[in-house]
N, CA, C and O atoms as a GROMACS GRO file, in nm:
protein
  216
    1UNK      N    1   1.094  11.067  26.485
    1UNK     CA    2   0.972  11.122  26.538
    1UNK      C    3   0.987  11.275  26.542
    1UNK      O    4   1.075  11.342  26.596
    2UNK      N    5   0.862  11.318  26.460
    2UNK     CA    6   0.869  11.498  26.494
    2UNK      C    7   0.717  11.550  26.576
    2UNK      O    8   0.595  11.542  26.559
    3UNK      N    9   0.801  11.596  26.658
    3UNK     CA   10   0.687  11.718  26.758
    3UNK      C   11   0.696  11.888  26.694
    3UNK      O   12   0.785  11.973  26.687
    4UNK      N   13   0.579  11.882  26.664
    4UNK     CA   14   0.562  12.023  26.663
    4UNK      C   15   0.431  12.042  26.691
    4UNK      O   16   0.335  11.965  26.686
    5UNK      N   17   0.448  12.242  26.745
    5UNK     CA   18   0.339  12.259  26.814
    5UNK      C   19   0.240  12.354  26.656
    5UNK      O   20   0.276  12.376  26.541
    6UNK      N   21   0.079  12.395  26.751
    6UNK     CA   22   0.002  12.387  26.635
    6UNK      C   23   0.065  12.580  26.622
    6UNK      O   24   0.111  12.630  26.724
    7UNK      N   25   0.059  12.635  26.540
    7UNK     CA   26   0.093  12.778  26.468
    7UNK      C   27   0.021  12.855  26.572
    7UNK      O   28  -0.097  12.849  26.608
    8UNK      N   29   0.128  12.934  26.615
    8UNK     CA   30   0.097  13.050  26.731
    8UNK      C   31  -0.065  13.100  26.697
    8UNK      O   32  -0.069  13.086  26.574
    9UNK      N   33  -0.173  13.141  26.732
    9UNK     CA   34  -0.303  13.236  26.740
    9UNK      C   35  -0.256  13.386  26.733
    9UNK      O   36  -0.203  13.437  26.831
   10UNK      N   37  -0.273  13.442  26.639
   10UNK     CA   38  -0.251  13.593  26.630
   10UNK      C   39  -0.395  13.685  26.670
   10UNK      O   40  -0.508  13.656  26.630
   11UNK      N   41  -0.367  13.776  26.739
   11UNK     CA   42  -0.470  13.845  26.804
   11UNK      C   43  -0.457  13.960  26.681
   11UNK      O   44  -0.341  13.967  26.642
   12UNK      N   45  -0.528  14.032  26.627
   12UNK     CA   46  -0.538  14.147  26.568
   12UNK      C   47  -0.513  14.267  26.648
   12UNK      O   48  -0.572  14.288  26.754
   13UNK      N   49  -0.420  14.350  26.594
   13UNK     CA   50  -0.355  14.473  26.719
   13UNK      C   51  -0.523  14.551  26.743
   13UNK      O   52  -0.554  14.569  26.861
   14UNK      N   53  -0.598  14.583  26.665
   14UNK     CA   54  -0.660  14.671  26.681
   14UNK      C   55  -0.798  14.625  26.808
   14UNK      O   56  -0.873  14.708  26.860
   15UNK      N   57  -0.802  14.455  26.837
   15UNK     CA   58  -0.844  14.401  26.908
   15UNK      C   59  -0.798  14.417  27.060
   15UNK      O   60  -0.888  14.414  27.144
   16UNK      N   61  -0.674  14.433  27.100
   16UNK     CA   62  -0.593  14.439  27.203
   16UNK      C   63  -0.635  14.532  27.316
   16UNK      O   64  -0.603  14.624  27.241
   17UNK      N   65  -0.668  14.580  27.402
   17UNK     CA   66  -0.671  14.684  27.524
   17UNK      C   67  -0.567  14.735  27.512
   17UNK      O   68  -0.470  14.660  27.518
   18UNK      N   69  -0.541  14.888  27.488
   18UNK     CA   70  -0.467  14.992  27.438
   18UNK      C   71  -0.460  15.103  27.526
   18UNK      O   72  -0.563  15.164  27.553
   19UNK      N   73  -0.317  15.146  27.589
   19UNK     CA   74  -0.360  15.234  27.710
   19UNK      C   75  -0.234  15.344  27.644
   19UNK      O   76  -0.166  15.340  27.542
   20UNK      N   77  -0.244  15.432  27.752
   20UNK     CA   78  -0.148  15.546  27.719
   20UNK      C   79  -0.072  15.560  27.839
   20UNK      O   80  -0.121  15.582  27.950
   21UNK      N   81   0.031  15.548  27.816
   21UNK     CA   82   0.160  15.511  27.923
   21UNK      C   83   0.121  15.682  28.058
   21UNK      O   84   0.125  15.701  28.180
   22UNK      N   85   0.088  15.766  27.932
   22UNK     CA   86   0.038  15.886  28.048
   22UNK      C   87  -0.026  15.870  28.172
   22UNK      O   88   0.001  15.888  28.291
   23UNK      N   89  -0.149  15.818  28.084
   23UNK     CA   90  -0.263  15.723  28.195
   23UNK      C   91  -0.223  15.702  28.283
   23UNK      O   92  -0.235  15.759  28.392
   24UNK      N   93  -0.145  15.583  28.241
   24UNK     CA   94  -0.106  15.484  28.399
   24UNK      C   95  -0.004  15.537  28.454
   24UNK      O   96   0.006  15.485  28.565
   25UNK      N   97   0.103  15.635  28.434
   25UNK     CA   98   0.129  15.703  28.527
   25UNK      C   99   0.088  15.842  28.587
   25UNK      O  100   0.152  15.929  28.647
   26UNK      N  101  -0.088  15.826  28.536
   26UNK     CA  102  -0.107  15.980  28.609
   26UNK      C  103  -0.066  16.097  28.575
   26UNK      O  104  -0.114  16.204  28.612
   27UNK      N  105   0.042  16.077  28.488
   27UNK     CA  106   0.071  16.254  28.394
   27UNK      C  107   0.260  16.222  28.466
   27UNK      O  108   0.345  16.306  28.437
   28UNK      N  109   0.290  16.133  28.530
   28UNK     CA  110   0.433  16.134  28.587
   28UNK      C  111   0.508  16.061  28.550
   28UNK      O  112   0.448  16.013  28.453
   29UNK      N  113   0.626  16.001  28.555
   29UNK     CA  114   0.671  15.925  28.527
   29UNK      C  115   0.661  15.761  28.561
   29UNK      O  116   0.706  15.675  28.485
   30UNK      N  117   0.604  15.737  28.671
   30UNK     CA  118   0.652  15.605  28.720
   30UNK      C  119   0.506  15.609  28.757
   30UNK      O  120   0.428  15.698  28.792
   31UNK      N  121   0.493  15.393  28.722
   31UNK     CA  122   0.313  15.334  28.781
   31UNK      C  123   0.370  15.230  28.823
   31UNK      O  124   0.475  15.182  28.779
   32UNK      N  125   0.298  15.184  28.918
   32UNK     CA  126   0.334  15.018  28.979
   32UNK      C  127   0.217  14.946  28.890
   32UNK      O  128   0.115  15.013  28.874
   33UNK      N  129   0.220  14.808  28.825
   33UNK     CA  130   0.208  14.750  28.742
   33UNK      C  131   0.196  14.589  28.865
   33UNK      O  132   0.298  14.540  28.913
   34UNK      N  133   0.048  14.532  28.894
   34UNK     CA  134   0.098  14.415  28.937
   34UNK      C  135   0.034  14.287  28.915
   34UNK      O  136  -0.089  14.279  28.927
   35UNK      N  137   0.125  14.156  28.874
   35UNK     CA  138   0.049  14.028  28.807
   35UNK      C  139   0.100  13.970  28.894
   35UNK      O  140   0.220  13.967  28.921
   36UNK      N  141  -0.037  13.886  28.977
   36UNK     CA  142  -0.037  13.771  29.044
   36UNK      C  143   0.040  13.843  29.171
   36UNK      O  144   0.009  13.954  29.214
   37UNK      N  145   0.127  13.774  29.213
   37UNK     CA  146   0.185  13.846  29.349
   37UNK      C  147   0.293  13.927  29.327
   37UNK      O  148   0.345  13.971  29.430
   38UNK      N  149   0.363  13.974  29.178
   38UNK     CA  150   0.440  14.043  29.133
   38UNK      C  151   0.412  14.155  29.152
   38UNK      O  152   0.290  14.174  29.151
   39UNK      N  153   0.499  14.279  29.178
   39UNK     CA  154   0.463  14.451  29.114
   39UNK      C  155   0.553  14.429  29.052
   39UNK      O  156   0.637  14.341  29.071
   40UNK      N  157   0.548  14.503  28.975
   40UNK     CA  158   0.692  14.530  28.852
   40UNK      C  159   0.672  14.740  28.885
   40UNK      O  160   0.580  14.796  28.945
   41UNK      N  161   0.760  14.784  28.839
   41UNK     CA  162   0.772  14.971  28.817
   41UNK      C  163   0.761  14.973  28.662
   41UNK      O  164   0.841  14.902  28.602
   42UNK      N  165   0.679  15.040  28.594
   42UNK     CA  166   0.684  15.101  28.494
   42UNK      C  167   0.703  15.229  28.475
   42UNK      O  168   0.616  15.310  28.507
   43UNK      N  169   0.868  15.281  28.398
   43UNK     CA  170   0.921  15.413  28.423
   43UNK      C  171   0.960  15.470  28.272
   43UNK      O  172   1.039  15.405  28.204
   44UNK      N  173   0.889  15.628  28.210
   44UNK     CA  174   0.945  15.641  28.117
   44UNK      C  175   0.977  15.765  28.158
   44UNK      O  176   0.936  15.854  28.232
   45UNK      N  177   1.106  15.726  28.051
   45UNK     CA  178   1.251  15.806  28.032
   45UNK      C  179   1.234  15.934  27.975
   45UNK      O  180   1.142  15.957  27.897
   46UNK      N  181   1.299  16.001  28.003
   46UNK     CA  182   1.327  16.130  27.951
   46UNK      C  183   1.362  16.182  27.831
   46UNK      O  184   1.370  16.301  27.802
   47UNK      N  185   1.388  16.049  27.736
   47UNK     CA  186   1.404  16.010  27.611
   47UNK      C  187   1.257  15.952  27.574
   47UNK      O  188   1.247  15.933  27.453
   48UNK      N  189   1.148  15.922  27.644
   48UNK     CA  190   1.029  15.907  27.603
   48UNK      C  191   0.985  15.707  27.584
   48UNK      O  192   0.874  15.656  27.567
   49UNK      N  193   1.116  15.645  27.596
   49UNK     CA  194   1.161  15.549  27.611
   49UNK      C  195   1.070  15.454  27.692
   49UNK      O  196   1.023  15.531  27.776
   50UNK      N  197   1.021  15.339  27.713
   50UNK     CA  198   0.955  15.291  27.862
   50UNK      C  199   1.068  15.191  27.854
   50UNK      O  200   1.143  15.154  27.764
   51UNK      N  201   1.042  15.146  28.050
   51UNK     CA  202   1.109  15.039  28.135
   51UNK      C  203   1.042  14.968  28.230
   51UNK      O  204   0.975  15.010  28.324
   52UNK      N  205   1.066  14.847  28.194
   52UNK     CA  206   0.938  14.804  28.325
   52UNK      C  207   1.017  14.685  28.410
   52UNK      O  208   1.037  14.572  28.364
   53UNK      N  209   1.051  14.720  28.517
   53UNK     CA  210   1.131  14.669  28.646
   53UNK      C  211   1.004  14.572  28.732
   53UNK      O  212   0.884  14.585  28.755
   54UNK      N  213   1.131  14.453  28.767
   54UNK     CA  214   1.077  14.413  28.884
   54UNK      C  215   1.113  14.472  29.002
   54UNK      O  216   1.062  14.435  29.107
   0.00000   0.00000   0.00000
């Protein structure tokens, strides 16, 4: 017996909500980011790099 599932749905990038990491932190480094009862920190680096912490 084989299970498989049906082929992932690809969203087109240019479809997506597109932000600028600037934005959401206001021109600074660090935004709180929160899903459901989560915050996570979203922090970019000084290398230009992002990180996003719980």
């Amino acid at each position: 017996m084989s299970f498989h599932s049906p082929p992932p749905k690809h969203t087109p990038v240019n479809a997506l909500p597109t932000y600028a990491a600037s934005d959401l932190t206001q021109g600074g480094d660090l935004a709180q980011i929160v899903l459901g009862e989560q915050t996570y920190i979203l922090r970019i680096t000084r290398a230009g790099k992002l990180i996003l912490t719980k």
